[in-house]
N, C-alpha and C positions, 0 to 999 in steps of 0.2 A: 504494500500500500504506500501512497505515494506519502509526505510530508503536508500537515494541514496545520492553515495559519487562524488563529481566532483571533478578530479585534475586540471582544470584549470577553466578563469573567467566565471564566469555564467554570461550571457547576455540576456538584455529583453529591447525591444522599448514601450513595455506597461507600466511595473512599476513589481512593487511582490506584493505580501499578503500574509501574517498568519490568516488562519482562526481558527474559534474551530465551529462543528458541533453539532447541539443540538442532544442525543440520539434519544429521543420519538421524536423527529419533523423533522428531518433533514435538520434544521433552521439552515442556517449557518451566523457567526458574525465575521467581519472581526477586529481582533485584531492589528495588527500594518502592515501599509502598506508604499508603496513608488512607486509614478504616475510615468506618463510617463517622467515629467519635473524633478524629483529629489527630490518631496518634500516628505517629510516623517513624517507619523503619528506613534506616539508610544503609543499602549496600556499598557502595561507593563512597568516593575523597566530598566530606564537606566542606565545600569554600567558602567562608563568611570574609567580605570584602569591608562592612562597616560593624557596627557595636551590635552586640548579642544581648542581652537578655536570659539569664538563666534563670527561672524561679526556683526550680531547686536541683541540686545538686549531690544525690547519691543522699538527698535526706538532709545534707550540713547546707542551707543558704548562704553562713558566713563565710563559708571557704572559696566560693568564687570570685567574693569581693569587689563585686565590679570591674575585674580583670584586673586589680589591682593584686599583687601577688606576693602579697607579705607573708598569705598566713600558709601558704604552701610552704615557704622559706621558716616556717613555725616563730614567727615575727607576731608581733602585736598587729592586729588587722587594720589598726590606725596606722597611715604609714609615717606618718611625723611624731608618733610616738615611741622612738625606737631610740631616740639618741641620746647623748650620754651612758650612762652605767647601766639604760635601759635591761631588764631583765636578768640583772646580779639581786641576789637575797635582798628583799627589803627595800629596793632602789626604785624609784618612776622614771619615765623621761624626765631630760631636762636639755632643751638648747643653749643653757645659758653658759654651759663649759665646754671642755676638750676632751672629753673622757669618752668619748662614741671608739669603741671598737673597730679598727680596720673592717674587718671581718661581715660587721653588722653594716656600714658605709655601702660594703661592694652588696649586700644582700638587696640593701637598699636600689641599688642603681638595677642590678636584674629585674626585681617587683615591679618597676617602673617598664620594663624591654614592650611587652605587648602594648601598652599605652602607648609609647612613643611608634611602633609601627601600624596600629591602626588607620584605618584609612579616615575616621572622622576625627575631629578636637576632641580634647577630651570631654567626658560628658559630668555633668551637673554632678551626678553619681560618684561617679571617679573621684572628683574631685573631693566631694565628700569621703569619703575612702580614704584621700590621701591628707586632708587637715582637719579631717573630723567640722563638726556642723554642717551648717548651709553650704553647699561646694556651689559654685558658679559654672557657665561653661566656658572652657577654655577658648585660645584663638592659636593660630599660628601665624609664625614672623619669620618672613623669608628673611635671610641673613643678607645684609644691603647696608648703604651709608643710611646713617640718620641716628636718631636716637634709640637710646638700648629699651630695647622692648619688656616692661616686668610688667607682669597681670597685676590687678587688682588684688585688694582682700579676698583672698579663699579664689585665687583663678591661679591657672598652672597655660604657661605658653610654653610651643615645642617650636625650637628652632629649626627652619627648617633649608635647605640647599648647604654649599658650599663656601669655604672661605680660599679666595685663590692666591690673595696677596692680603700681606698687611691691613686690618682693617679697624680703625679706630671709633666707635659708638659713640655718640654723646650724650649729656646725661638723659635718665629716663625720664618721664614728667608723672611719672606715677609715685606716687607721698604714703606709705605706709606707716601714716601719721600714728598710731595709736599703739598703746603695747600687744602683744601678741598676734597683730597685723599680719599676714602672712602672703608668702607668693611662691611658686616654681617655676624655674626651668627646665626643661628637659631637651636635649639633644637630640637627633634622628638618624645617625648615620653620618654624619656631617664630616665633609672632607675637607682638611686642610692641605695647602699645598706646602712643600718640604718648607721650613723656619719661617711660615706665614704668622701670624698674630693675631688674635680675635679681642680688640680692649672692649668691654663692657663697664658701663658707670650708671653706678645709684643717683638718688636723687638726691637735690643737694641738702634735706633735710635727715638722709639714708645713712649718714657713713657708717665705716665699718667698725666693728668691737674686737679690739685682739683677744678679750676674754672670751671670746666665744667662736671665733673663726677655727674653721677648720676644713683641711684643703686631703683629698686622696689621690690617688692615681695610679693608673695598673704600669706592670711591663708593655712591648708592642704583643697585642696578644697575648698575652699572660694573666693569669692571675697574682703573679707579684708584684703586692702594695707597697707603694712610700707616701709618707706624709710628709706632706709640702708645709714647709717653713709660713708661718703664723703671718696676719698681718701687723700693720701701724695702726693703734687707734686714728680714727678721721680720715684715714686713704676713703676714697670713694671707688678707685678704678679696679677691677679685677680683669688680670691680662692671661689670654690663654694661649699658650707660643709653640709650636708645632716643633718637633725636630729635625736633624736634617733629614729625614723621609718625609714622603705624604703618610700625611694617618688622615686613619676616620677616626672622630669621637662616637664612639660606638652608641645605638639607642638602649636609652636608659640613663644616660649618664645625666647626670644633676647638678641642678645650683639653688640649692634651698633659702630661701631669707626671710629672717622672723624677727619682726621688731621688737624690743624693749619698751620701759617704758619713757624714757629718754629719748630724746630727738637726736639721730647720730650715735646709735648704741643698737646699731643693726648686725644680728647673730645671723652667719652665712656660715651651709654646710656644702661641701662641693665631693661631690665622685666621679673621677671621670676614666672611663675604660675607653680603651685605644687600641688599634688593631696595625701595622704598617711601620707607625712611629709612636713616638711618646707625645704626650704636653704638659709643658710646664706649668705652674700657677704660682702668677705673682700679683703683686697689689701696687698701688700707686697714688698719691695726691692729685685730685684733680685740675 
């Protein structure tokens, strides 16, 4: 039978099938179907191109998280609740120090992997996930001259293209005026060209807290971490400097920043995995 095209919905009170018929037998096996009730078998690769929806999952709803994938990593399902001495006897989160675990940093940038390769922003949901309350929906920011792109309160932006040469941001005009203000960035794959430099700056009410800055970074492709040298209180600029290879900043990789209650007492958490080459992190006076 030939191939037949519908312009409008196709409707059935029994269910569908995909079969495939055996030549020599004309044995037929039904490959993915869907009953009368809605429920659906899938034989075959499913492709999901934007955001899923699981209502439950094997019974646990928290474990899917919104695709945010901390608690698979058996992480606190809030993902900004991890850092500091997070999850030693007796201890809470805390941003306000240095004490986050390598270990738990790089768990951190994985959990993040499927959000930064989906194909929409992140959603309302996610973002809730990732700073606990009301999450916003994200946006994305092609990486270009202009001002350094930070979400809002409770928004996460994922950077998105290439850095091919040197490229200096100017400051953001977003004011995370208030204490425990919060925002993310997240990376996409992003490729730097060999000793390219990506500068990024806060806003000028933003700077940074050396009590509480804290900087990772993998091998090229590796899993082995260094912590990167703290900053100045009040530097504003955070510079990301490629090696002399091309690297990609692998998806997932992050730049967490959570206000205080002081204006210019801004706590930045950063992980960045690298694949080709390394990058450095440094800080800067604006």
């Amino acid at each position: 039978m030939a191939n037949t095209t519908f312009k409008g919905t196709l409707r059935s009170e029994g269910g569908y099938s995909q079969i495939a018929t055996a030549d020599s037998t004309g044995v037929e096996t039904t490959n993915t179907s869907i009953d009368s009730s809605g429920n659906a078998s899938i034989g075959g690769t499913l492709d999901v191109t934007g955001n899923t929806t699981l209502a439950n999952f094997n019974g646990m709803t928290s474990y899917f998280n919104s695709g945010v994938g901390t608690t698979m990593l058996g992480m606190n399902p809030q993902w900004n609740q991890n850092f500091g001495k997070a999850g030693a006897t007796g201890v809470v989160a805390n941003v306000d120090d240095v004490l986050t675990e390598p270990i738990t940093a790089l768990k951190l940038a994985i959990a993040l992997e499927g959000v930064a390769n989906q194909t929409a922003v992140v959603s309302a949901a996610q973002a809730s996930a990732i700073f606990g309350g009301t999450g916003v929906v994200g946006t994305d920011f092609a990486i270009a001259a202009g001002a350094t792109s930070i979400g809002a309160n409770q928004t996460v932006v994922r950077y998105t293209g290439s850095v091919g040469s040197s490229l200096a941001l100017t400051a953001s005009t977003t004011d995370l005026a208030s204490d425990t203000h919060k925002s993310l960035i997240i990376f996409t794959n992003n490729v730097f060209a060999a000793s390219a430099a990506l500068t990024l700056q806060v806003h000028t009410n933003n700077e940074l807290d050396a009590s509480s800055f804290e900087a990772f970074v993998t091998g090229a492709g590796t899993g082995v971490l260094e912590r990167e040298a703290s900053t100045t209180d009040l530097h504003a600029k955070i510079i990301l400097t490629a090696s002399g290879a091309e690297t990609t900043l692998l998806a997932g990789s992050y730049i967490y920043l959570e206000a205080a209650a002081d204006t210019d007492s801004m706590a930045v958490k950063i992980m960045l995995r690298t694949s080709g080459g390394t990058i450095a992190v440094t800080t800067d006076n604006n």
